[in-house]
C-alpha positions as CSV (number, residue, x, y, z in Angstrom):
1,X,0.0,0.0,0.0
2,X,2.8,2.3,0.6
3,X,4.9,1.9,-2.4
4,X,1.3,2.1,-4.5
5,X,0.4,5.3,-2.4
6,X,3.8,7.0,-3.3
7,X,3.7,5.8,-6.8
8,X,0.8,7.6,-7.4
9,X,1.8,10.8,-5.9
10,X,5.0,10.5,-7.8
11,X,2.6,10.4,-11.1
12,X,0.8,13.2,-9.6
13,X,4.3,15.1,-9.3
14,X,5.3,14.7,-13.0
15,X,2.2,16.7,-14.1
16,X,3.3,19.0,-12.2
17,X,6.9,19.5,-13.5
18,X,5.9,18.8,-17.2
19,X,6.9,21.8,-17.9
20,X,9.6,22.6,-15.3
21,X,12.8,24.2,-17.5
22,X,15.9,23.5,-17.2
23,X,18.7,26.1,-15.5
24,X,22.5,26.3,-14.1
25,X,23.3,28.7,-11.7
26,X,27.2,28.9,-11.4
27,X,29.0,29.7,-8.3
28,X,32.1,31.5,-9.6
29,X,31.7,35.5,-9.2
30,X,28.0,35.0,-8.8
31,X,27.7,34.8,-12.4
32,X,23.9,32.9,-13.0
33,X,22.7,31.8,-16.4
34,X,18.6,29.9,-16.8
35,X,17.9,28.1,-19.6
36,X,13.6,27.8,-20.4
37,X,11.8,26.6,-22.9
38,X,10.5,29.2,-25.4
39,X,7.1,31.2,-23.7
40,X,4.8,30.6,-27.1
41,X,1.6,28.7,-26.4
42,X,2.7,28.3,-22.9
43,X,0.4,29.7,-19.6
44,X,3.4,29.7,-17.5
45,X,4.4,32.8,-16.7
46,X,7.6,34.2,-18.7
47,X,11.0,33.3,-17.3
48,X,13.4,36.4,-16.5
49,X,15.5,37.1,-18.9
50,X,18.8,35.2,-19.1
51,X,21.3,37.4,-16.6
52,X,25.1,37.2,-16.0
53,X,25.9,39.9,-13.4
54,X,29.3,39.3,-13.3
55,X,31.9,36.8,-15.9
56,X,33.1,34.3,-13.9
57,X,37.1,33.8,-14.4
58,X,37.6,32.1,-17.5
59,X,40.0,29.8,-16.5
60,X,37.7,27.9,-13.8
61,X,34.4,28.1,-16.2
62,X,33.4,27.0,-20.3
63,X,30.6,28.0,-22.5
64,X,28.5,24.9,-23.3
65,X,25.0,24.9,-25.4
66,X,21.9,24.8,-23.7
67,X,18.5,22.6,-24.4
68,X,17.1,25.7,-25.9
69,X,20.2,27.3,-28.0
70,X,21.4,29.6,-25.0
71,X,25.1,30.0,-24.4
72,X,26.0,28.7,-20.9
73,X,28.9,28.2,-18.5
74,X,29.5,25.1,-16.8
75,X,32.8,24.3,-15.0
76,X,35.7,24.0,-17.3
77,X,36.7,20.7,-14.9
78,X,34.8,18.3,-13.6
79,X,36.1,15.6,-11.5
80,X,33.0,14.9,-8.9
81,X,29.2,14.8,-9.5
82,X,26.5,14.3,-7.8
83,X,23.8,12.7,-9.5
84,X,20.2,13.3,-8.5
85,X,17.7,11.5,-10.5
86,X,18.3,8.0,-11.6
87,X,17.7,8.5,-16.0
88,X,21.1,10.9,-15.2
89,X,23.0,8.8,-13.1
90,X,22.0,5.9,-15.2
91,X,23.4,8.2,-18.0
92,X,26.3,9.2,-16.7
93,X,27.8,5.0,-15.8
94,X,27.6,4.8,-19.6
95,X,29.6,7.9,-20.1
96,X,32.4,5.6,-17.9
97,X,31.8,8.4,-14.9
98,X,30.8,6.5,-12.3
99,X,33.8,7.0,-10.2
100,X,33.2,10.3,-10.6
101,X,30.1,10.6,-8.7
102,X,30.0,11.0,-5.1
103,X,26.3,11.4,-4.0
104,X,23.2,10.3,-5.9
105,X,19.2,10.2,-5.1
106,X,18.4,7.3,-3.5
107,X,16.4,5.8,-6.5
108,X,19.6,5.5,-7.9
109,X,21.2,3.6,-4.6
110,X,19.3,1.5,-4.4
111,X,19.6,0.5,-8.9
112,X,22.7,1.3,-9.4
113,X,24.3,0.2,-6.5
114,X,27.0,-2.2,-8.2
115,X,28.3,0.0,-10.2
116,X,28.5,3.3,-8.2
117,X,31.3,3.7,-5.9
118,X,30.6,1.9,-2.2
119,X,29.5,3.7,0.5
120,X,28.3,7.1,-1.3
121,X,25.6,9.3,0.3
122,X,22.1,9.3,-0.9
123,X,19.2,12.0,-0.8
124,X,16.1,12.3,-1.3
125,X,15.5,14.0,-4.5
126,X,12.5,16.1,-2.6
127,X,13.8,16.9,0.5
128,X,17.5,17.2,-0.1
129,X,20.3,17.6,2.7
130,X,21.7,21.1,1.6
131,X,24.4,21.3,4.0
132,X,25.7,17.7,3.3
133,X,25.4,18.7,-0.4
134,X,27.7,22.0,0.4
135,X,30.0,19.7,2.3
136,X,30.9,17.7,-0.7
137,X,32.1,20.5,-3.0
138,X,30.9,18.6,-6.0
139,X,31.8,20.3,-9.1
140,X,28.4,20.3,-10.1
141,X,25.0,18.9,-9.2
142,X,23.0,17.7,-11.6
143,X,18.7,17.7,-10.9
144,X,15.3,17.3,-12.1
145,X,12.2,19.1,-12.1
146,X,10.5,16.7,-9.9
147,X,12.6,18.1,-7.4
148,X,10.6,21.4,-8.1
149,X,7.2,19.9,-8.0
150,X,5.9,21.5,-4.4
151,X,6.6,24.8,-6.6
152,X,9.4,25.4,-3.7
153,X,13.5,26.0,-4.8
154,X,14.6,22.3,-2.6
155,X,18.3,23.3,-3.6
156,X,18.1,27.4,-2.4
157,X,20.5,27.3,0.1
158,X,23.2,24.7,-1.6
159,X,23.0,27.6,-4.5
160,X,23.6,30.3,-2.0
161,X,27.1,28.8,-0.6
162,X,27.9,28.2,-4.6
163,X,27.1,24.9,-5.8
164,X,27.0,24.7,-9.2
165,X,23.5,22.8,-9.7
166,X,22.0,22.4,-13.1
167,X,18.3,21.0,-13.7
168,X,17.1,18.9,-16.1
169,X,13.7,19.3,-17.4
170,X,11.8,16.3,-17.8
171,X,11.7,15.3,-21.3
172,X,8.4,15.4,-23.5
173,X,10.0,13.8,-26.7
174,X,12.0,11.3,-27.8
175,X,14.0,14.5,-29.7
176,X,14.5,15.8,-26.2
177,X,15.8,12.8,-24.6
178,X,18.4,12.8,-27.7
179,X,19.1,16.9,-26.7
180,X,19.2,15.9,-23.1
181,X,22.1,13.0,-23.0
182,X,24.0,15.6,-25.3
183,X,23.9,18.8,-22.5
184,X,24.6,16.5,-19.8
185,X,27.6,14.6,-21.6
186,X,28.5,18.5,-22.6
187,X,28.3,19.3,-18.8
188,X,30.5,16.6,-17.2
189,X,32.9,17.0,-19.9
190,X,32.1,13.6,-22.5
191,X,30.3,15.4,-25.0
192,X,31.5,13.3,-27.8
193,X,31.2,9.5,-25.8
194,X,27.4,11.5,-25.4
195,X,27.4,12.1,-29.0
196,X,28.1,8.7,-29.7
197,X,25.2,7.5,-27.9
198,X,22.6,10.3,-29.2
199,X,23.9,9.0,-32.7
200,X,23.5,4.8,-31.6
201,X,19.7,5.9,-30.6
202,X,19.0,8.0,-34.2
203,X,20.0,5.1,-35.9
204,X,18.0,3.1,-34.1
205,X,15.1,5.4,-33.7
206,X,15.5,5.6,-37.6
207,X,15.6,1.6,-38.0
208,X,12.1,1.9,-36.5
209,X,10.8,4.5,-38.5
210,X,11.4,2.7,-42.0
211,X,9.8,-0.6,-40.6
212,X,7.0,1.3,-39.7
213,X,6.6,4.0,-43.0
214,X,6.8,0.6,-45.0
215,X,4.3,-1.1,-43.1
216,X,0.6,-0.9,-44.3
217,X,-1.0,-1.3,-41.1
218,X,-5.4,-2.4,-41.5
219,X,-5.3,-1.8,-38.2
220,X,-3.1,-0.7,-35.2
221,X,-3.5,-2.6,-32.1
222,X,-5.4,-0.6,-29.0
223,X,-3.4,-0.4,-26.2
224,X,-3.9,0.7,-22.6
225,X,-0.8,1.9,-20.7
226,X,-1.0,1.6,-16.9
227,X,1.9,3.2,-14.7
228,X,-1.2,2.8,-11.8
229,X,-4.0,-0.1,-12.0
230,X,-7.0,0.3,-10.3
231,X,-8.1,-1.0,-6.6
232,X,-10.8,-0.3,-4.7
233,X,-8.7,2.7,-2.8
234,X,-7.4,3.9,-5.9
235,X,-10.5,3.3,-8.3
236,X,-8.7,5.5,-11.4
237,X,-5.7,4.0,-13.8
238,X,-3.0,6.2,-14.6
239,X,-1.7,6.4,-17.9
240,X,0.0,8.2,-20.6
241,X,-1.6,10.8,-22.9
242,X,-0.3,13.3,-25.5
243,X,2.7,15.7,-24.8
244,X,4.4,12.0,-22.8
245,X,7.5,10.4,-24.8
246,X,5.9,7.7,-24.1
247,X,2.7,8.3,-25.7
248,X,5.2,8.7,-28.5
249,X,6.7,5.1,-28.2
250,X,3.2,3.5,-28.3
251,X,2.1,5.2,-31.7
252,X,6.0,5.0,-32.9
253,X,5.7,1.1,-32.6
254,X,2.2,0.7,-34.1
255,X,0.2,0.7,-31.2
256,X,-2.9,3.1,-30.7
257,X,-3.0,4.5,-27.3
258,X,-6.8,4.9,-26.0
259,X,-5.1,7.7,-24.0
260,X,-4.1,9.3,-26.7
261,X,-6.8,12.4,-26.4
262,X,-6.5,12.9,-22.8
263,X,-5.8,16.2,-21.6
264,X,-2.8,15.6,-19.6
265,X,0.6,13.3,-20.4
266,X,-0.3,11.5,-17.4
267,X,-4.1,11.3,-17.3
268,X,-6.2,9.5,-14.9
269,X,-9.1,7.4,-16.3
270,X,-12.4,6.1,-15.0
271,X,-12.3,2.8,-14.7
272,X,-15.2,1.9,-16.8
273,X,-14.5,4.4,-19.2
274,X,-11.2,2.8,-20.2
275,X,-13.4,-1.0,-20.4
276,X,-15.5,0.5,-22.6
277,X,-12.7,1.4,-25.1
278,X,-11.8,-2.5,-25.2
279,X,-8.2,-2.3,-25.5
280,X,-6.7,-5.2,-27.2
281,X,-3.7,-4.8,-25.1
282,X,-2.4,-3.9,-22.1
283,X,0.8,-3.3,-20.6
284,X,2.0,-2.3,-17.0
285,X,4.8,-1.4,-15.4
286,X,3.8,-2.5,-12.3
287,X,6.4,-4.5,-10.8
288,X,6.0,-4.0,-7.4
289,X,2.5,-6.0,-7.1
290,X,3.1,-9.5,-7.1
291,X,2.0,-11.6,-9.7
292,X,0.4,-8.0,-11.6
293,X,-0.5,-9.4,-14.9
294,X,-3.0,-12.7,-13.2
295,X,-4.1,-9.6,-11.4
296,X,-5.2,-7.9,-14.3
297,X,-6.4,-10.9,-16.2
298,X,-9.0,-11.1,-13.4
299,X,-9.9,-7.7,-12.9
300,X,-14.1,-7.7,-12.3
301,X,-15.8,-6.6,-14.8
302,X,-13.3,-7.1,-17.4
303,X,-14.2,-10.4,-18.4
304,X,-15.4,-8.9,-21.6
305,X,-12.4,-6.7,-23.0
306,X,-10.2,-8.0,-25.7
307,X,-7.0,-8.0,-23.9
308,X,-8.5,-10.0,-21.2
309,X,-10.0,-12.6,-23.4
310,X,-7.1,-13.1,-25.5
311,X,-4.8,-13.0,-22.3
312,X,-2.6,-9.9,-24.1
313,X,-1.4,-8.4,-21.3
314,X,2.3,-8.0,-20.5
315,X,4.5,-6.8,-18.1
316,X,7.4,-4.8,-19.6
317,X,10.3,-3.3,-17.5
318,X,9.3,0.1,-16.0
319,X,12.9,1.5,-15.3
320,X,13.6,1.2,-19.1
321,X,10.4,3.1,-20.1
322,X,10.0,5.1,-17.2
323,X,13.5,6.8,-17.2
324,X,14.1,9.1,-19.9
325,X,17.6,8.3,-21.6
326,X,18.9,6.4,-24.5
327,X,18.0,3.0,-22.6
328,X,14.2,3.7,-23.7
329,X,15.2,2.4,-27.1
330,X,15.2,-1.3,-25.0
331,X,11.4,-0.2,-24.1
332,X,10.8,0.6,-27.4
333,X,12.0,-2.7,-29.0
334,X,10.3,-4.5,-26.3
335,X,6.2,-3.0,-26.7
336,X,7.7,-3.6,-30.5
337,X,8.1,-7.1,-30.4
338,X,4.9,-7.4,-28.0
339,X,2.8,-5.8,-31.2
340,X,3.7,-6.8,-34.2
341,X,7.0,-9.3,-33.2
342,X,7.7,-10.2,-37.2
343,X,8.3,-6.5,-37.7
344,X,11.2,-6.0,-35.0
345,X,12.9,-9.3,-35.2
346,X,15.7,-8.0,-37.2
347,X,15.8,-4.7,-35.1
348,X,18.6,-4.6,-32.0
349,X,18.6,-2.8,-29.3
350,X,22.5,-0.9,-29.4
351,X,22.3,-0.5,-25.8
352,X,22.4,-3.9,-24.5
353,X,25.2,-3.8,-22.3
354,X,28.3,-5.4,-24.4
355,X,27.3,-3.0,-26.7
356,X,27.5,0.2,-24.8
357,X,31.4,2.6,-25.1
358,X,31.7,2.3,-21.8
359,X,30.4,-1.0,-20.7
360,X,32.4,-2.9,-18.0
C-alpha cells in the first residue's frame, strides 16, 4: 500500500513538472545563467530574462549549449558529481563516470548500486540535505524538475554557498531525450562518448521508423498503458496521454493509445471508461505488485475486453520506459516485439550492455 500510495503521488508530481525548465546557476563570481523553454503557447508565466551579473574567471568556467540554444557556462573541470535522478545517473555510468560521482538520489542507490562507488551518500530527490550537499564541493549537481514539483527551490541554500546545480527538465519527446544525453555529456565534460550515444539511438530510432513507414497497417493494435492499476482505494488507472514520450513510443511502434486524447501526459481514467474502449492490449509497469498481470487478467468486470480474453497483457520493464535516456530504445523494441513481433525481429537494441562505449 505504501509503495502504491507513493507511486501515485510521484505520477501526480510529474504533471506538475511537465513543464519545469531547465537552469545552471554557477558559483564562480555570482555569475547565474537559466535556460527555459520558449514562452509561445505556454500559460506559464515568462521566465526572466537570461542574466550574467558578473563573468566568472575564464580559466575555472566553459561555455556549453543549452537545451534551448542559449550559451551557458558550466565548469571548465569536472572531476565529482552528484547525480540526482536516476535516467542521469543511469546516463552518466555509460559515459564511464561513475567514479566520478559521489552522491546520488536514493532511486539511484538503491539500482545502481553495483556500479556506483561503495558507501556514497544518498538524498532524497525532494527533500534534499543542503548542508551535506555544500560539504561535498561537487563540481556540479545535476537535478530534475521533480525536485521542483511543491513549486518550492529544494536546492536554495546549496546555491547560495555556490554549488554549481544544473536542472534537467523532464523530457516530452524522444528529440528531447536525444538533446538531453548531449547537454549532460556536454556538462561533465564527454560530450563526444554523449554524442556517440545520441547517434547509436537515431540510428536506431530511424531503423524503427522505416519498418513502420513501410508497413501498411489495416489496423493498429489498441493499447492501454497503466503506470497505476485500479483498486478499490485507488479506483482510477494512470496512464500516458499526449505531450508524454511515451505516448510517443506506443504510436512509434504501431500501437494506438486509447489515452491518446486525454488532456494531460499522465491522465487519470475512470475505470469503466477505459473498459469500454476495449483495448486489445495492455501493458503495465507495475512490478511491485506481485503476480500484476494474473491480477489484471481477473480484474471484475473485465471479463469482456479483448485484452483480457485473449490473455494480451504484459509486463514490460518500467525503469527502461519510465526513465528518460537512450536506454528507452530497449522499451521501445520491447512494446515492438509485443505488437507486431515479425516486424522487430531483425531490429537490435545498441544499448544492450556489451554493446554500450563504456560497458564494463
Amino acid at each position: 500500500m505504501n509503495r502504491r500510495f507513493s507511486f501515485v503521488a510521484f505520477l501526480l508530481l510529474l504533471s506538475l513538472v511537465a513543464g519545469c525548465a531547465s537552469q545552471a546557476s554557477a558559483p564562480d563570481a555570482g555569475a547565474s545563467v537559466s535556460s527555459s523553454a520558449p514562452a509561445a503557447d505556454s500559460s506559464e508565466e515568462t521566465p526572466d530574462e537570461t542574466t550574467q551579473e558578473e563573468p566568472a574567471p575564464s580559466d575555472a568556467v566553459r561555455g556549453v549549449t543549452g537545451l534551448y540554444g542559449e550559451e551557458l557556462l558550466v565548469p571548465a573541470t569536472v572531476d565529482t558529481i552528484i547525480s540526482l535522478a536516476p535516467s542521469t545517473t543511469e546516463l552518466l555510468t555509460d559515459l564511464g563516470l561513475s567514479e566520478k560521482i559521489v552522491a546520488v538520489d536514493t532511486y539511484s542507490a538503491a539500482d545502481y548500486a553495483d556500479i556506483l562507488p561503495a558507501g556514497i551518500p544518498a538524498f532524497d530527490m525532494m527533500n534534499p540535505d543542503n548542508e551535506q550537499i555544500v560539504a561535498l564541493n561537487a563540481d556540479i549537481v545535476f537535478t530534475t524538475g521533480m525536485s521542483y514539483a511543491w513549486g518550492e527551490d529544494v536546492f536554495a541554500s546549496a546555491r547560495e554557498a555556490g554549488v554549481f546545480i544544473i536542472d534537467i527538465e523532464s523530457p516530452s519527446s524522444l528529440q528531447e531525450i536525444i538533446d538531453s544525453i548531449v547537454f549532460i555529456g556536454d556538462c561533465a565534460g564527454e560530450r563526444a562518448t554523449a554524442e556517440e550515444i545520441a547517434q547509436e539511438m537515431e540510428a536506431f530510432l530511424s531503423a524503427v521508423h522505416t519498418v513502420m513507414d513501410t508497413t501498411d497497417f489495416e489496423h493498429r493494435r489498441t493499447i492501454l498503458f497503466e503506470l497505476s492499476s485500479p483498486t478499490p482505494d485507488y479506483p482510477m488507472i494512470y496512464s500516458v496521454g499526449p505531450g508524454s514520450y511515451i505516448d510517443e513510443i506506443l504510436s512509434l511502434t504501431g500501437g494506438d493509445n486509447i489515452a491518446s486524447g486525454a488532456d494531460s501526459p499522465w491522465p487519470a481514467l475512470d475505470e469503466e471508461w477505459a473498459v469500454a474502449q476495449d483495448p486489445e492490449v495492455i501493458l503495465t509497469t507495475e512490478d511491485y505488485i506481485p503476480d500484476i498481470v494474473d491480477v489484471l487478467l481477473s480484474l471484475p468486470g473485465w471479463e469482456g475486453v479483448t485484452a483480457i480474453q485473449n490473455g494480451d497483457v504484459y509486463l514490460i520493464d518500467g525503469n527502461r520506459i519510465n526513465r528518460p535516456n537512450h536506454r528507452v530504445c530497449g522499451a521501445i523494441l520491447e512494446i515492438g516485439l509485443i505488437l507486431y513481433p515479425g516486424l522487430f525481429e531483425d531490429i537490435a537494441d545498441p544499448f544492450a550492455d556489451e554493446a554500450l562505449p563504456n560497458a564494463a
